[in-house]
N, C-alpha and C positions, 0 to 999 in steps of 0.2 A: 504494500500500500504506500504510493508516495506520500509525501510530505504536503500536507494542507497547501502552505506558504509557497516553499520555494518546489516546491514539486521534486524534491530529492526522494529517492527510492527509504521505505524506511528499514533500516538494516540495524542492528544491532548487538554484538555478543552476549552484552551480558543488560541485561535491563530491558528497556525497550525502546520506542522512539518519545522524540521530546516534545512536550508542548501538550496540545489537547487531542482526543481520540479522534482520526479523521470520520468527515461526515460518514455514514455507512456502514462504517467498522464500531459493533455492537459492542466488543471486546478489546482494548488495546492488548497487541501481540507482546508476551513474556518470553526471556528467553532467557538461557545460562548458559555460556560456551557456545554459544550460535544454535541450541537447541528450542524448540517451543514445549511451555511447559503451561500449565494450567493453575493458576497460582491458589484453587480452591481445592486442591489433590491434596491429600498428604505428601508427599515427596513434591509437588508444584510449591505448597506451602513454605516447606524447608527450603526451596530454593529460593523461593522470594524474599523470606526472612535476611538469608544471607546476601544477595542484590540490596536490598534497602540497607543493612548494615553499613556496607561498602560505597553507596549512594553517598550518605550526606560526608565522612572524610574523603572521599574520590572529591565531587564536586569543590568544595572547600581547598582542594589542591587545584585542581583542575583551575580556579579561577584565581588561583594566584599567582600563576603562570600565565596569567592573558588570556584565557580560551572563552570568559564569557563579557558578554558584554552587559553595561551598566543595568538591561533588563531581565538578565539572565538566560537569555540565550545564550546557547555557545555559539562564538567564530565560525563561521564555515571558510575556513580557510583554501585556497587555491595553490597546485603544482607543488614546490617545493615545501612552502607551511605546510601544507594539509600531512604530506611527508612525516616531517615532524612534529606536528600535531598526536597525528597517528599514534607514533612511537612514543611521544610523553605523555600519550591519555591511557597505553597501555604501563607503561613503566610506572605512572602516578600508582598503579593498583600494588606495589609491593610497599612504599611509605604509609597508602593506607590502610593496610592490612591487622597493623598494632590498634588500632583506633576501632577498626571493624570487630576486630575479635573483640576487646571492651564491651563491645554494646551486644555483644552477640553471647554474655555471662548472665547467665538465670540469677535474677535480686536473690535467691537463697543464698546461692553461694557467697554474695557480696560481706554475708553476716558472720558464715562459716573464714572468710581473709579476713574479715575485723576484727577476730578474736587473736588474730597473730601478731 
């Protein structure tokens, strides 16, 4: 399904596409590893859980580095940016990963470390 706006294809590894569900499309498409998954599954769920985790430190990097604009879109960068765009919106996902796992710790445990 392209993109509402700029009619870009919507593709996406891990998440899905940005902005609002295009007209038509009843379900915005979920995916983990370029898979589609059903984020109302048991196993779609878990995969969603961890996508959202990694959402709000991703993004939070991701725009530290230039990639969104003051609305919050991201850059659609062209030829050589988009290049490297690429490469540091995948490589943002190993700095976020400490911050993902954080949020991805069940509150019990939180009480079980505060006894240490």
């Amino acid at each position: 399904m392209p993109d509402p706006v700029l009619r870009l294809p919507c593709v996406s590894l891990m998440g899905g596409c940005q902005g609002p569900v295009p007209q038509g499309m009843n379900v915005p498409q979920y995916s983990f590893a370029g898979f589609s998954y059903n984020p109302n599954s048991p196993v779609g769920s878990m995969l969603d859980y961890v996508n959202e985790s990694f959402g709000g430190p991703h993004d939070f990097l991701r725009d530290m580095t230039g990639s969104y604009l003051s609305n919050g879109n991201s850059v659609h960068f062209t030829g050589f940016g988009a290049v490297v765009d690429t490469i540091r919106n995948y490589g943002l996902v190993f700095p976020a990963a400490p911050f993902a796992g954080a949020a991805m710790i069940p509150s019990p445990v939180y009480g079980i470390i505060s006894d240490y």
